[in-house]
VEXTI-625727 format. One line per field, with one value per residue (C-alpha): x, y, z; residue number from 1; residue in one letter; chain. Coordinates in nm, 4 decimals, m for minus. Layout:
<recs>
c1: X:...
c2: Y:...
c3: Z:...
i: NUM:...
aa: a:...
ch: A:...
</recs>
This chain:
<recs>
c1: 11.4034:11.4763:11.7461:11.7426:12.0931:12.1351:12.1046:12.4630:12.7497:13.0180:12.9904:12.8454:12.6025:12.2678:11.9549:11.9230:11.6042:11.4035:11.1030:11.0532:10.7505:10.7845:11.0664:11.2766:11.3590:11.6430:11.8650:12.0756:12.3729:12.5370:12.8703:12.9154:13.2047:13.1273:12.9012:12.7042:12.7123:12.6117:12.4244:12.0527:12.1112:12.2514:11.9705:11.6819:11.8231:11.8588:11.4835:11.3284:11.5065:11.3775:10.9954:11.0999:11.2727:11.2565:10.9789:11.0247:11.0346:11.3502:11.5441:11.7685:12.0187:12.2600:12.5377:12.6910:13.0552:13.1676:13.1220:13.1853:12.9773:12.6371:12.6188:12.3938:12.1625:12.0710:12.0481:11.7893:11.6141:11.5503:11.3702:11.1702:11.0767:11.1434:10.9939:11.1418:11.5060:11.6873:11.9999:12.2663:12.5670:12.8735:13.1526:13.4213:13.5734:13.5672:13.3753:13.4267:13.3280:12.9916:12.8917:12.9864:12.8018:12.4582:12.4728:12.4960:12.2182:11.9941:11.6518:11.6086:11.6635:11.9699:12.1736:12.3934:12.5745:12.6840:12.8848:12.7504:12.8811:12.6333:12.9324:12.7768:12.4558:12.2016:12.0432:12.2845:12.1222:11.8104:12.0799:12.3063:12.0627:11.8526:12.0947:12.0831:11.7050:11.6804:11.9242:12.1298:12.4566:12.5771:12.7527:12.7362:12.9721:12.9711:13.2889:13.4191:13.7194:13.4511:13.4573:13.0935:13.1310:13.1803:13.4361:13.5111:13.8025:14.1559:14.4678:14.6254:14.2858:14.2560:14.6608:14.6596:14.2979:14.4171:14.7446:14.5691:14.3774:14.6490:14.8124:14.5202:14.5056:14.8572:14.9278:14.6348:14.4892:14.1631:13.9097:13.6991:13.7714:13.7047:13.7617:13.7012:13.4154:13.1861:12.8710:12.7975:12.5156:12.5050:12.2312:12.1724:12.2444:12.5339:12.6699:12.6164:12.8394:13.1281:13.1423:13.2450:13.5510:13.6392:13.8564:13.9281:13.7280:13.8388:13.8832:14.0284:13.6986:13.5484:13.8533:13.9125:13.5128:13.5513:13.8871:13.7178:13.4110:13.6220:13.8079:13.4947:13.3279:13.0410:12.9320:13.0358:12.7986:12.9572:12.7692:12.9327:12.8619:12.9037:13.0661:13.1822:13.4348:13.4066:13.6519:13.5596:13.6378:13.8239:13.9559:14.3551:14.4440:14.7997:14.7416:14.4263:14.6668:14.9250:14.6699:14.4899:14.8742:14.9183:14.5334:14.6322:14.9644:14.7913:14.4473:14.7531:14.9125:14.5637:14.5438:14.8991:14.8481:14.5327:14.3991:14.0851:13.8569:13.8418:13.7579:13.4766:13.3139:13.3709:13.1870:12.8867:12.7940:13.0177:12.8348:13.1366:13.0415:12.9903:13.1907:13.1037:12.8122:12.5963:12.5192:12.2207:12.4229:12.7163:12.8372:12.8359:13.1232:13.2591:13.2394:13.3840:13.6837:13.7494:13.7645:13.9983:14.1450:14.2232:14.3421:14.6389:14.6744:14.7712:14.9924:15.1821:15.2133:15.3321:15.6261:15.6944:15.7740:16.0569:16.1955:16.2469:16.3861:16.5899:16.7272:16.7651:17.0941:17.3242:17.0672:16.9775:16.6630:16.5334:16.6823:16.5346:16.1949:16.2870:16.3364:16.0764:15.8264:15.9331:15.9185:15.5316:15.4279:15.4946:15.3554:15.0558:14.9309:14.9702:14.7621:14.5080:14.4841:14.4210:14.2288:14.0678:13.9447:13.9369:14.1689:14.3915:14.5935:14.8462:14.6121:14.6702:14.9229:15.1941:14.9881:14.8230:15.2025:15.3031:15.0311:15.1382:15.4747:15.3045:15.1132:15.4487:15.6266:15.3204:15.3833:15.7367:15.6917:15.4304:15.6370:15.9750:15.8273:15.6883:16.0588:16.2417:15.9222:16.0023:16.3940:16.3916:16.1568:16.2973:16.6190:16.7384:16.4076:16.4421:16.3919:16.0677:15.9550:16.0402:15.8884:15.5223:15.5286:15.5730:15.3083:15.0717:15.1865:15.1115:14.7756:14.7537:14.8902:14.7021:14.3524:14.5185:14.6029:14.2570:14.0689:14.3125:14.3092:13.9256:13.9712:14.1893:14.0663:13.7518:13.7242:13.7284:13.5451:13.2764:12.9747:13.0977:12.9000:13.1103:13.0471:13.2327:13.3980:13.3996:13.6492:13.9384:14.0478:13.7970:13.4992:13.4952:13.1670:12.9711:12.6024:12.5728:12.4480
c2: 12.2623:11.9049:11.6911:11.3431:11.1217:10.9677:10.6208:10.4456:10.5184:10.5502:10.9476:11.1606:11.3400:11.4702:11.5942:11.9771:12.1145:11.8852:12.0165:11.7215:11.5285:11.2822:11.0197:11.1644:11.0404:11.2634:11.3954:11.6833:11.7416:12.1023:12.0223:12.3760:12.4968:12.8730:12.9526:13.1749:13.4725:13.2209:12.9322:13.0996:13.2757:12.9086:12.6909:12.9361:12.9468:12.5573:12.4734:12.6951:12.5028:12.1620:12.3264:12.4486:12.1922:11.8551:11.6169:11.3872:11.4498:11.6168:11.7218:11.9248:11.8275:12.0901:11.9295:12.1166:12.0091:12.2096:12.5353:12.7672:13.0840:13.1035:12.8911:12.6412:12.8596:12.9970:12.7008:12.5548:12.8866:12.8035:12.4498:12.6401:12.8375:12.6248:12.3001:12.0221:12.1176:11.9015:12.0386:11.8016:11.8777:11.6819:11.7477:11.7430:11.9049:11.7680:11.7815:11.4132:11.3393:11.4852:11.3341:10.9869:10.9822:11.2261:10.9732:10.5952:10.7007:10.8775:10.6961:10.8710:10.6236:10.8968:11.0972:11.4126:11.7044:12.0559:12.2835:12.6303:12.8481:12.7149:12.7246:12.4659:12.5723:12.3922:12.2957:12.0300:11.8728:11.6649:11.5183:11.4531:11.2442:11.0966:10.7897:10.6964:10.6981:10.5170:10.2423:10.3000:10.4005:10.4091:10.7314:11.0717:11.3402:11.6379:11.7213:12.0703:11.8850:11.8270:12.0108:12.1105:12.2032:12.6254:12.7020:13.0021:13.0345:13.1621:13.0124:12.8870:12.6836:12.5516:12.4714:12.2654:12.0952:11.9269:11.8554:11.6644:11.5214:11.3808:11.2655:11.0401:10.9038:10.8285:10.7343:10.5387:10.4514:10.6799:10.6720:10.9929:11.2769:11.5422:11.4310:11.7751:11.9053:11.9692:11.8277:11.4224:11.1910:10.7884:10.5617:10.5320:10.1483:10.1263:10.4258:10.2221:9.9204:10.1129:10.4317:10.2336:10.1650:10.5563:10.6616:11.0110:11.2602:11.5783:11.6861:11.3804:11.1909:11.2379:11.0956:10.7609:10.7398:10.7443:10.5242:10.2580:10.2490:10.2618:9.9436:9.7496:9.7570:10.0604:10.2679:10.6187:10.8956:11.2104:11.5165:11.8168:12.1766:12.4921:12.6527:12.9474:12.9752:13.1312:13.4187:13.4252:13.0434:12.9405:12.6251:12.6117:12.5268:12.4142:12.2623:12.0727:11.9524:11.8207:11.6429:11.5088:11.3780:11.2028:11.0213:10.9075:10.7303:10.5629:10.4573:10.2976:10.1648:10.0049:9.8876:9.7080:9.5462:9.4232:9.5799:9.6524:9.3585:9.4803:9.1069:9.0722:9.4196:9.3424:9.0294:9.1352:9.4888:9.5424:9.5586:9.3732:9.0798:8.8225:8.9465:8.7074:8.5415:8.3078:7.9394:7.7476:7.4950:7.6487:7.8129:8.1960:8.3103:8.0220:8.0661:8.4316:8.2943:7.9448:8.2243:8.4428:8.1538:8.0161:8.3414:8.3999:7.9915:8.0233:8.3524:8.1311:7.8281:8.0865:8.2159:7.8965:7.7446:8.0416:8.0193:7.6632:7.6576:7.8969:7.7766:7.4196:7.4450:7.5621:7.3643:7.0596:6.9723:6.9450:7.2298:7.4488:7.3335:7.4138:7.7281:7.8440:7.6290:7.8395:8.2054:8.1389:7.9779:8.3579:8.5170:8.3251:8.2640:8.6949:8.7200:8.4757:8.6222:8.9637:8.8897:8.5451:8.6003:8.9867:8.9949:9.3041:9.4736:9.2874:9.1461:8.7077:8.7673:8.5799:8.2823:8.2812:8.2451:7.9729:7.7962:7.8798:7.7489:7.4383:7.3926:7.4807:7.1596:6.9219:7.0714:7.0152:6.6469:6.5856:6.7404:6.5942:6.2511:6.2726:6.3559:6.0950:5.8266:5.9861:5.9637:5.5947:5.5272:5.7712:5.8743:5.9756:6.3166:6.5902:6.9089:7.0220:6.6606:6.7408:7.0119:6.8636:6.6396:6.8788:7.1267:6.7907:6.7501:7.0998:7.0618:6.7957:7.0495:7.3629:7.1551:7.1181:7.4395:7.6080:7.3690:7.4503:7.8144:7.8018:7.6930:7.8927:8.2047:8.0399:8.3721:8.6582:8.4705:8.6879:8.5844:8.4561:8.4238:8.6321:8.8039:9.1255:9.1476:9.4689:9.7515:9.6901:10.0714:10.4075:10.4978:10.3455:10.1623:10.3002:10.4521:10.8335:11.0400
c3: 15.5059:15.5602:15.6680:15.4811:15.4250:15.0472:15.0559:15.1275:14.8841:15.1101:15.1628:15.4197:15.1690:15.3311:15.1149:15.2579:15.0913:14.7861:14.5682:14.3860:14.3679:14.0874:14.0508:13.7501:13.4274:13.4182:13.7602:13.6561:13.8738:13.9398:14.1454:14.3377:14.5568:14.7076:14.3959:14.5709:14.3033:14.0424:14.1329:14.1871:13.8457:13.7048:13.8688:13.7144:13.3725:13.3665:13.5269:13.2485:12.9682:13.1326:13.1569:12.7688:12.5697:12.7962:12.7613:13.0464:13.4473:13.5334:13.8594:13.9312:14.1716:14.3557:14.5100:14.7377:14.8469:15.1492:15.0461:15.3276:15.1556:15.1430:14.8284:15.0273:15.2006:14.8444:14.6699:14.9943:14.8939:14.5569:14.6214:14.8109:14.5327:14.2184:14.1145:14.0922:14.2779:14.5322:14.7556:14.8581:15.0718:15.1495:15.3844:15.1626:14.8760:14.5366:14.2340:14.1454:14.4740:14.4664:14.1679:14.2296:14.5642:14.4269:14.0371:14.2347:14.4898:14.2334:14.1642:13.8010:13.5151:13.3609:13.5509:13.4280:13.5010:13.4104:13.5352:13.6986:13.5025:13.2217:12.9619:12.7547:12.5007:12.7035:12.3105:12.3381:12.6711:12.4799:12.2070:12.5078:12.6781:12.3638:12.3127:12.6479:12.6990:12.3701:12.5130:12.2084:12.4268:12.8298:12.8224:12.6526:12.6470:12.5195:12.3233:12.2041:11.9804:11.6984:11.4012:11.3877:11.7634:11.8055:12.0865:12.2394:12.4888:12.4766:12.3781:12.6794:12.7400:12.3817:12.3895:12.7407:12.6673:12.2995:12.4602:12.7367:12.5354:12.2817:12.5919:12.6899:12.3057:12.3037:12.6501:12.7485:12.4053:12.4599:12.1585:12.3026:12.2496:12.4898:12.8773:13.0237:12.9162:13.1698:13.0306:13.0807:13.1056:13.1965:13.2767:13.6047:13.6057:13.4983:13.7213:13.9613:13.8359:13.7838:13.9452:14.2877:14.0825:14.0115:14.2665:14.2190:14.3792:14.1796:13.8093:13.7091:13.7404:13.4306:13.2391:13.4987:13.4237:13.0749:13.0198:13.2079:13.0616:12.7115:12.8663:12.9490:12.6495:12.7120:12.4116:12.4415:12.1976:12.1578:12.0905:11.9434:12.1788:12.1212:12.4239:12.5719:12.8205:13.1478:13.2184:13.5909:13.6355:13.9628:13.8860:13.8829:13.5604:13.6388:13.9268:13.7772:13.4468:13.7227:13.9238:13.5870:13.4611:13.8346:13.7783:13.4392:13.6065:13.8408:13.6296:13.3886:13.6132:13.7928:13.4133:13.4181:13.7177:13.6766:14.0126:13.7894:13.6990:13.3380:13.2276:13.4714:13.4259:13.0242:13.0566:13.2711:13.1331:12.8760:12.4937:12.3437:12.5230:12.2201:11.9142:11.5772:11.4179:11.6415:11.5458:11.7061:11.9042:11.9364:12.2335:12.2726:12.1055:11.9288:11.6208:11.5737:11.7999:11.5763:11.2868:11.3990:11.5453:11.2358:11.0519:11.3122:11.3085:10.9193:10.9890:11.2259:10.9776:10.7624:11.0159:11.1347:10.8054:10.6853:11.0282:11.0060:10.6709:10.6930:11.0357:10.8669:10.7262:11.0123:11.2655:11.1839:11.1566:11.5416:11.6436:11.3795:11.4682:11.8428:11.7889:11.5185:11.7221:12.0444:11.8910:11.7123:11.9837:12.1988:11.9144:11.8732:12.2293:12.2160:11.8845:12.0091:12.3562:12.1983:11.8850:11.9103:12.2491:12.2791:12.6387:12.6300:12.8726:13.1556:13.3333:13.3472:13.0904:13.2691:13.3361:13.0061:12.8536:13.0816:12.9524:12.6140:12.7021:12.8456:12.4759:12.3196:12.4905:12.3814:12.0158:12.0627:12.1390:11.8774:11.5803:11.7268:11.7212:11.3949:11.2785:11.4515:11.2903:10.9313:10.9766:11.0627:10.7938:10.5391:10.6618:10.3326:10.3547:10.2550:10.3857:10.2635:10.3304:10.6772:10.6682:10.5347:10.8246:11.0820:10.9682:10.9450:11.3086:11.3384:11.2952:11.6074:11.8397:11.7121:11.7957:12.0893:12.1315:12.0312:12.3127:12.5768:12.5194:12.5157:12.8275:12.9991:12.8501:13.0266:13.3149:13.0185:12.7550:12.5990:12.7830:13.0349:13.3540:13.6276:13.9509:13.9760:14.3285:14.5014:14.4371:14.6088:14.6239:14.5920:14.7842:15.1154:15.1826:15.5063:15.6254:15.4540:15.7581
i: 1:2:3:4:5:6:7:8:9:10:11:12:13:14:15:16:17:18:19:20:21:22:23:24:25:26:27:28:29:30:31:32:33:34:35:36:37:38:39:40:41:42:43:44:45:46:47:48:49:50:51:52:53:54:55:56:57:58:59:60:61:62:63:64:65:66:67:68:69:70:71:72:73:74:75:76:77:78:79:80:81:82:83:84:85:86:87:88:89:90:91:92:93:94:95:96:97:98:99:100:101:102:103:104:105:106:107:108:109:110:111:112:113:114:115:116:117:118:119:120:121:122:123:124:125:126:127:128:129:130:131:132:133:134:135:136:137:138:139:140:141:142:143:144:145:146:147:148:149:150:151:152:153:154:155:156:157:158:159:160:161:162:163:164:165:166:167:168:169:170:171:172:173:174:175:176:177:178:179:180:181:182:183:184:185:186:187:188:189:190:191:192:193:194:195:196:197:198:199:200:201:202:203:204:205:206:207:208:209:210:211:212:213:214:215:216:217:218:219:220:221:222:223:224:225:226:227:228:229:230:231:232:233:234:235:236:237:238:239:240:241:242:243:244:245:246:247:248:249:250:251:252:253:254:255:256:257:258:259:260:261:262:263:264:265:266:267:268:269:270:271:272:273:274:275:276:277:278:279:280:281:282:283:284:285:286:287:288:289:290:291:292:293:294:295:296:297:298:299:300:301:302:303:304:305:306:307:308:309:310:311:312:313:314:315:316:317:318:319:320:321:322:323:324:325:326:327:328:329:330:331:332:333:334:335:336:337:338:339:340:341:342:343:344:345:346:347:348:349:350:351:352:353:354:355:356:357:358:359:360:361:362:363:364:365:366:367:368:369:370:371:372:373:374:375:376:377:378:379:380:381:382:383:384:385:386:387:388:389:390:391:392:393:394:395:396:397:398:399:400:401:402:403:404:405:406:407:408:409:410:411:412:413:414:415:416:417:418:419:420:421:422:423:424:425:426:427:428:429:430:431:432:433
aa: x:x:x:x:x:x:x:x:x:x:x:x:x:x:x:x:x:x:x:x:x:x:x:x:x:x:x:x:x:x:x:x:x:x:x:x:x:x:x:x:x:x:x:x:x:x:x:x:x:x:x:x:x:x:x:x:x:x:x:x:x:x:x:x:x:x:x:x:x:x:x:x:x:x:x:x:x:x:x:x:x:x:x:x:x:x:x:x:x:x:x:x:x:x:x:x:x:x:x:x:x:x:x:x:x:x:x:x:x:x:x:x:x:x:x:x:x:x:x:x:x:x:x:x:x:x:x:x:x:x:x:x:x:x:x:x:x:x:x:x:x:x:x:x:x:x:x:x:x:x:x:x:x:x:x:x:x:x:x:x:x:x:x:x:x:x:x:x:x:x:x:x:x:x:x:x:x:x:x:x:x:x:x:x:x:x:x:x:x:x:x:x:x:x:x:x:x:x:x:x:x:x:x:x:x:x:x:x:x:x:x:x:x:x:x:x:x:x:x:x:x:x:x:x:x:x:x:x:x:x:x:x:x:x:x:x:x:x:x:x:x:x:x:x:x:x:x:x:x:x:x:x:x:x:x:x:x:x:x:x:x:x:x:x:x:x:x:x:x:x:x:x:x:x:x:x:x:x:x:x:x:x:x:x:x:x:x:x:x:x:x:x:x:x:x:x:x:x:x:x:x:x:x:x:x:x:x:x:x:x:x:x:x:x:x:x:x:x:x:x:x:x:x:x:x:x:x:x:x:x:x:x:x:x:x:x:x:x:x:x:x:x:x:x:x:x:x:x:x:x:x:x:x:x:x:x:x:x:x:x:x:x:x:x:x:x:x:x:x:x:x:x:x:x:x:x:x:x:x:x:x:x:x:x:x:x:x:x:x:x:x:x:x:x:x:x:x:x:x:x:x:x:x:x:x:x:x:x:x:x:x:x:x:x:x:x:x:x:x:x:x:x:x:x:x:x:x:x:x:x:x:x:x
ch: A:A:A:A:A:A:A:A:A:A:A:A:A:A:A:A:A:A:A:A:A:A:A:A:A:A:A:A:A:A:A:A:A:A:A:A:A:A:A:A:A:A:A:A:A:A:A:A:A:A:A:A:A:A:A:A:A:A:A:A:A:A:A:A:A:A:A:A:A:A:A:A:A:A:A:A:A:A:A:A:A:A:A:A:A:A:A:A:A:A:A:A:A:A:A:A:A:A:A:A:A:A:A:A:A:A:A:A:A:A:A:A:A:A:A:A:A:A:A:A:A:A:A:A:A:A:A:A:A:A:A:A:A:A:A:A:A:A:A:A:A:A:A:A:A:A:A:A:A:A:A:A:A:A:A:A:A:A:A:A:A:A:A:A:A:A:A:A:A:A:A:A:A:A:A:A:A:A:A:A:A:A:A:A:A:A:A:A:A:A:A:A:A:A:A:A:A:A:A:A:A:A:A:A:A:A:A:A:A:A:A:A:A:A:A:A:A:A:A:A:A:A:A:A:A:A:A:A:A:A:A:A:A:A:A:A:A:A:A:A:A:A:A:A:A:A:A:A:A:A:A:A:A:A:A:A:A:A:A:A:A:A:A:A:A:A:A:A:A:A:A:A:A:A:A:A:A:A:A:A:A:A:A:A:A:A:A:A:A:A:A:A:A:A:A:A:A:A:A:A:A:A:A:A:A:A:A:A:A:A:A:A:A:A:A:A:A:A:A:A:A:A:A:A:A:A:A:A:A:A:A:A:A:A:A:A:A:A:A:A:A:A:A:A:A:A:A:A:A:A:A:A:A:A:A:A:A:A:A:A:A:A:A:A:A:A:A:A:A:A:A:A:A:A:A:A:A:A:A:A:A:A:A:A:A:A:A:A:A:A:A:A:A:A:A:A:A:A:A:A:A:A:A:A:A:A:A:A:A:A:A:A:A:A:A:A:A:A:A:A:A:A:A:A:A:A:A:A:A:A:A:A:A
</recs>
């Protein structure tokens, strides 16, 4: 048996027994917690399906966190007599925990897990892993919400899983569809990128993984599972649904406040990176954003122009453009911010508006002028002349406008060039002993 510390991911985790002998394409975690009736039964089933029905070098990794059976003296048993096994323990509880520290300081080019109880049909592990070997996606999940997926479990477990689930649709605009199940793979390189910005340590983990990789842009594949539930399962299923309803408030509110650098993980790893064609030339990006640009440009036109006449005739004519000018110019620094340049969420909304407001008062001025120059010229106008010369002055500001926005968008354009700074909350960095 040895004693070897992971390399540094901010937990005390410390390889106990390894069997290995080739670096990995594939590291298979099994997150255990006094699993000592199960896991040597577990372990063997899932090392003959890898010798079976997996064509690259696989591990399999049991991570022990702080059982206090004999879970890991029986797992440090089977390296000794399997292939291919490695046995890591941590001090702490927490199945979120253990796989954030064993996945970041794994040297196999995909890293997974299941859970012991083998409740997912293990024929689903090669489809689960194929788009991420390919390079085709960054994530896989296994989902038992499909309809060609075959589910068996009572109930209460169906009832509380689809509700959580519709929760996380509605609540935190999720596009996946099964959080829970316990049956993921990522690539290793981008586990490490963002799993030092998963905080949670326990059940939650999967979903706070999964919402932010949504949120930066990472391409999710979804294989349907057939899966059978396990009638001797410890986990709390109250107490898990609370704790999963507390992560959710505080991953939306991270979201709200920005304390997540969605725009710089977007821009660096994120495949969303440089929506619209590409023009030799033109800078990254450009062209798809002077599109939509445009699109939401002409909607404004649009709004501005019934606004102001039908504000003109209890107004006046520069107090109708005021205030028309003034509500598209909310709407269309909002449309822009979201569509033109893909930003969503909170985050440098305020300060994007100001300078909205700041574009606003140049527009103001332009348009304003140009109706004081036609009144002393033509002060006998009418209305829809008015109105022709301030959507040509319009056009003045909304150049205007496009250029500045390019430019203070400048931080979350796609493409950009940005360092991501470290996590301000989550794993605290030290040496794993």
């Amino acid at each position: 048996m040895t004693a070897e510390a992971l390399p540094t991911t901010g937990e005390r985790a410390v390889i106990v027994a390894d069997s290995s002998t080739h670096t990995p394409v594939l590291d298979i975690v099994v997150p255990v917690y006094n699993e000592a009736a199960d896991v040597a039964g577990s372990v063997r089933r899932l090392a003959d399906h890898l010798r079976a029905h997996v064509p690259y070098p696989a591990r399999i990794t049991v991570a022990d966190n702080a059982s206090t059976d004999s879970t890991l003296a029986i797992a440090a048993e089977l390296a000794g007599e399997l292939d291919g096994v490695r046995v890591v323990h941590l001090d702490k509880k927490g199945r979120g925990r253990a796989l954030n520290a064993v996945w970041r300081a794994s040297d196999a080019q995909i890293v997974a897990y299941c859970d012991v109880d083998l409740s997912t049909d293990l024929n689903a592990l090669m489809p689960l892993i194929a788009p991420l070997i390919s390079g085709h996606s960054d994530i896989a999940i296994g989902t038992r919400l499909s309809r060609s997926s075959r589910v068996v479990r009572g109930p209460k477990r169906e009832f509380i899983s689809r509700s959580y689930n519709l929760i996380l649709r509605t609540t935190m605009r999720a596009k996946f569809s099964d959080a829970q199940c316990g049956f993921k793979a990522m690539r290793t390189d981008i586990a490490r990128q963002v799993l030092p910005y998963v905080e949670d340590t326990g059940w939650f983990f999967d979903t706070e993984l999964l919402v932010l990789a949504e949120r930066i842009g990472l391409r999710i594949a979804e294989v349907p599972v057939d899966w059978v539930d396990d009638p001797d399962s410890t986990v709390d299923i109250v107490s898990t649904a609370v704790a999963d309803l507390k992560g959710c408030a505080r991953v939306g509110y991270a979201l709200t406040t920005g304390r997540l650098p969605i725009a710089e993980l977007r821009s660096t790893i994120g495949r969303d990176r440089a929506p619209g064609p590409q023009i030799d030339g033109v800078p990254f990006g450009l062209v798809g954003q002077l599109a939509r640009f445009c699109v939401i440009g002409v909607a404004s036109t649009i709004a501005y122009a019934v606004l102001y006449l039908l504000l003109h005739s209890f107004l006046g004519a520069q107090v109708s453009n005021f205030v028309a000018l003034a509500v598209t110019a909310v709407l269309n620094t909002a449309a822009n911010r979201r569509f033109s340049f893909g930003i969503s969420g909170r985050e440098g909304a305020v300060r994007h508006q100001l300078f909205g407001l700041g574009v606003f008062v140049f527009g103001w001025l332009v348009t304003s002028g140009s109706l004081v120059a036609l009144h002393a010229f033509a002060p006998e106008a009418t209305k829809h002349v008015e109105l022709l010369v301030l959507v040509i002055a319009n056009l003045v500001a909304t150049l205007t406008r496009f250029v500045g926005l390019r430019w203070v968008f400048r931080g979350h354009l796609a493409g950009a060039t940005a360092t991501v700074p470290k996590p301000g909350a989550g794993l605290a960095e030290g040496t794993a002993e």
